[in-house]
C-alpha positions in Angstrom: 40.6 -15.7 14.4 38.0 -13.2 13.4 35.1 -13.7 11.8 34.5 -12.8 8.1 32.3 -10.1 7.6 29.7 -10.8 4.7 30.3 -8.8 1.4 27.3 -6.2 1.3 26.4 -7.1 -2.3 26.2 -10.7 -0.6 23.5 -9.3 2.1 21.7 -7.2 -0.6 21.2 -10.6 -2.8 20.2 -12.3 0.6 17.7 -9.4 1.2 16.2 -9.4 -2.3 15.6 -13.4 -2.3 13.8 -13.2 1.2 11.7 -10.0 -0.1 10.6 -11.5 -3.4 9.8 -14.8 -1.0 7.4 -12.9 1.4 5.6 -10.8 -0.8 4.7 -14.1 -2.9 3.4 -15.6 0.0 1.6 -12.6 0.8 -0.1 -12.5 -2.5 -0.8 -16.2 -2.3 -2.5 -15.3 0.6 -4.6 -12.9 -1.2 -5.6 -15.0 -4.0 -6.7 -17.7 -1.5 -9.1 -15.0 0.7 -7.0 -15.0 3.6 -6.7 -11.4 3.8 -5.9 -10.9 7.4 -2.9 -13.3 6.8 -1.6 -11.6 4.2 -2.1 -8.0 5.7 0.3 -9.2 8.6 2.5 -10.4 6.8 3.0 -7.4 4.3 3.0 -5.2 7.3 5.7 -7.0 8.9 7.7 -7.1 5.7 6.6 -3.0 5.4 8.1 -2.6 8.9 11.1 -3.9 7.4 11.8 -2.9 3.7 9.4 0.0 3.7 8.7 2.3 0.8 8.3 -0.5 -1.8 5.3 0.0 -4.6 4.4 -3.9 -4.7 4.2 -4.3 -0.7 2.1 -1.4 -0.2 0.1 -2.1 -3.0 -1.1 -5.2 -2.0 -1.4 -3.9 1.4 -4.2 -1.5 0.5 -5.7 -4.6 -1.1 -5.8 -6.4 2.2 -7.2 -4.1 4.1 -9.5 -3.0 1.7 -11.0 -6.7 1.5 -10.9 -7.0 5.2 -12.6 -3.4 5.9 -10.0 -2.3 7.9 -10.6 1.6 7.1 -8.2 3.2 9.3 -5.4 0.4 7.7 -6.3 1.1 4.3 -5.6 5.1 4.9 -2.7 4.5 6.1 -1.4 2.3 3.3 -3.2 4.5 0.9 -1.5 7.7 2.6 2.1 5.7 2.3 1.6 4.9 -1.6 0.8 7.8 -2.5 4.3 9.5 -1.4 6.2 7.4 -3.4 3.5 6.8 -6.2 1.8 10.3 -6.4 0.4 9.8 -9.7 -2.3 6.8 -8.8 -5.6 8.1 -9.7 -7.1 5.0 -8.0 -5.1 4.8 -5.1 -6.1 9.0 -4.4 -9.9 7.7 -4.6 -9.5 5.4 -2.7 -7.7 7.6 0.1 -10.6 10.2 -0.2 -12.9 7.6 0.0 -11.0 6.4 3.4 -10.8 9.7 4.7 -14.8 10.2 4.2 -15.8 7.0 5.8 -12.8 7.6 9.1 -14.9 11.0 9.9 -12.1 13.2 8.2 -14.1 15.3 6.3 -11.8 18.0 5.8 -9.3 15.9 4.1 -11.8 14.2 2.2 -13.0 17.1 0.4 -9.3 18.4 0.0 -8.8 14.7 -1.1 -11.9 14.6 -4.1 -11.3 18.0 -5.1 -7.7 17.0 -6.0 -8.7 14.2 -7.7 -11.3 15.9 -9.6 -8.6 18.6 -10.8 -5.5 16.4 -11.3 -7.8 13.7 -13.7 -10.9 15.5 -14.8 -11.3 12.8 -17.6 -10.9 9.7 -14.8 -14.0 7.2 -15.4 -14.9 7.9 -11.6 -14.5 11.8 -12.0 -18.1 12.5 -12.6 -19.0 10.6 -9.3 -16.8 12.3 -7.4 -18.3 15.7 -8.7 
């Protein structure tokens, strides 16, 4: 006898529950100061369901609150392809790229800023 193969809308449920399971523990992890936890574990979970706003978002958060620079780029970086209209989130990449040595990028990064939200509360800092 073979085995029944699961229905995919079954495995997409299944997927969804999990997810939605992680990332609350992640942010649970967050709210009680153990960053370093919750950076794993939304890396892990990144690994696997990548692409996703409310992971990445949360992982900038971690490694911005554990001063892991080159981390936070990166998650910065990855938000903003799918999320390219976070004013905060391209600070905060410029302001990644300035303190990992990549100056180049970082003045690409604040000049962009400056044009694309000229009336952002940070924009006259960043001039």
């Amino acid at each position: 006898m073979t085995k029944k193969k699961a229905h995919p809308a079954a495995a997409t449920r299944e997927l969804s529950r999990r997810y939605w399971g992680e990332l609350a523990q992640a942010i649970e992890l967050l709210e009680k100061k153990r960053p370093a936890e919750a950076r794993d574990k939304l890396q892990d979970l990144d690994r696997r369901v990548p692409n996703q706003i409310n992971i990445l978002t949360n992982l900038v958060n971690a490694c911005y609150d554990l001063n892991d620079i080159e981390s936070y780029q990166a998650a910065c970086e990855q938000l903003l392809k799918i999320d390219r209209n976070n004013a905060d989130v391209s600070l905060g990449l410029a302001g990644a790229y300035l303190s990992n040595g990549r100056l180049m990028l970082a003045l690409r990064a604040f000049r962009d800023f400056v044009r694309r939200w000229p009336d952002h509360p940070r924009a006259h800092e960043v001039h």
